[in-house]
N, C-alpha and C positions, 0 to 999 in steps of 0.2 A: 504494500500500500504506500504508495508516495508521499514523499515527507513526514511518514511516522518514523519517531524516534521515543526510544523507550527512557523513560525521567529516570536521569544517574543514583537516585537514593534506590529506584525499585531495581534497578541493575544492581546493587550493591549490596542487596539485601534478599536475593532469591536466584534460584536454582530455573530455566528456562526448562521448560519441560514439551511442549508444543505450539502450535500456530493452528487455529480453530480459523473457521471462514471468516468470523471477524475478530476475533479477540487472541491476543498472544498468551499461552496457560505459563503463569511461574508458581512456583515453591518456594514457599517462605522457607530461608535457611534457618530454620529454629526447629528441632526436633521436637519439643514439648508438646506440639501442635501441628498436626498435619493441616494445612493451610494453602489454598490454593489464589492466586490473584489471577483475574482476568482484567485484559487491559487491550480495551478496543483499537482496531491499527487507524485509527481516524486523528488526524493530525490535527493538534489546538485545540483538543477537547476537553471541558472539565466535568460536566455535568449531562446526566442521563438523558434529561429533556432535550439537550443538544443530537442529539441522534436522530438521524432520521425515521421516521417509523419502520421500514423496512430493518433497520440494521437493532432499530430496538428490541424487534422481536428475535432477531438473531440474537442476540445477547442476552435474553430471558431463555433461548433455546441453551445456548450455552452454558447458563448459571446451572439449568437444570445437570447437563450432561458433567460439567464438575462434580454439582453431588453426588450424581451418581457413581464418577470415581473416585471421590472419599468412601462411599456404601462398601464399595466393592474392593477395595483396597486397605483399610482399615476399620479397626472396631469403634464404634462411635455410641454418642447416647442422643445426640443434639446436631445442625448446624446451623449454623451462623452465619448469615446475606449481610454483608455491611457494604454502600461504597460512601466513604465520609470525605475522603482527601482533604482533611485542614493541615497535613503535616506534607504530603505531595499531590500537588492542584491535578496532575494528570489523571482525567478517567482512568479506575480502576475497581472490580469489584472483589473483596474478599469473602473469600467460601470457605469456613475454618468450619473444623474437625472436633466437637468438644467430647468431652469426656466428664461425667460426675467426679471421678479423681481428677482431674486435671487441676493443678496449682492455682485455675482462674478461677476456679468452676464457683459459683457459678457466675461471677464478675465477668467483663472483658477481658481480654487474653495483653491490652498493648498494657506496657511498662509494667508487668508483677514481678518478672521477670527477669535478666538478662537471657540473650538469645543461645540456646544451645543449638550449633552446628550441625549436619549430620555429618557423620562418619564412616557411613556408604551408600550405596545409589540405590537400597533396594525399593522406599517409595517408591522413588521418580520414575525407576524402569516398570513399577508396577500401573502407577500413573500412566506413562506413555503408552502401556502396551494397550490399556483399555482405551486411552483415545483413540488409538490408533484404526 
């Protein structure tokens, strides 16, 4: 998609996992949380409403089909649709993974934490292979 560029903190902070018809899938590099970001390839975008209806409904098709590879890739209890960007303006939606243990549970998942890394690829390739 011409003139998308993906905002350096979401590059900085996740694992690139695939490219949907319109949304680029990353991984939040934080193990505590299977976390998936969607990030429409439409260039200067900040907000939902800015989409064109066609590409809106792309992107509701697409929130669904992340859930459905957290379902199917990880044990969950919850998940959690957020797109807020007050810390990066770029459209993006997070589709997190919650767990009644999980350290947020049942708060939000941003700042409880510092970010744990992962340590090998088995989400992402499990993530990938179900986009795929």
């Amino acid at each position: 998609m011409p003139d998308f560029a993906l905002h350096p903190q979401l590059a900085a902070d996740t694992l690139q996992v695939a490219d949907l018809p319109l949304c680029r899938v990353l991984l939040m590099n934080d193990s505590q949380y299977p976390w998936l970001i969607l990030v429409p390839r439409v260039a200067d975008i900040r907000d939902i409403d800015e989409l064109s209806s066609a590409d809106s409904a792309q992107l509701n098709d697409e929130i669904r089909l992340a859930c459905a590879a957290l379902r199917a890739c990880v044990t969950l209890d919850k998940i959690n649709v957020a797109s807020l960007g007050n810390m990066v303006p770029q459209l993006h939606i997070h589709v997190i993974a919650r767990r009644t243990s999980d350290a947020a549970w049942p708060r939000p998942v941003w700042g409880v934490s510092p970010p744990v890394p992962y340590n090998d690829t088995a989400l992402l390739d499990s993530i990938q292979t179900f986009l795929k």
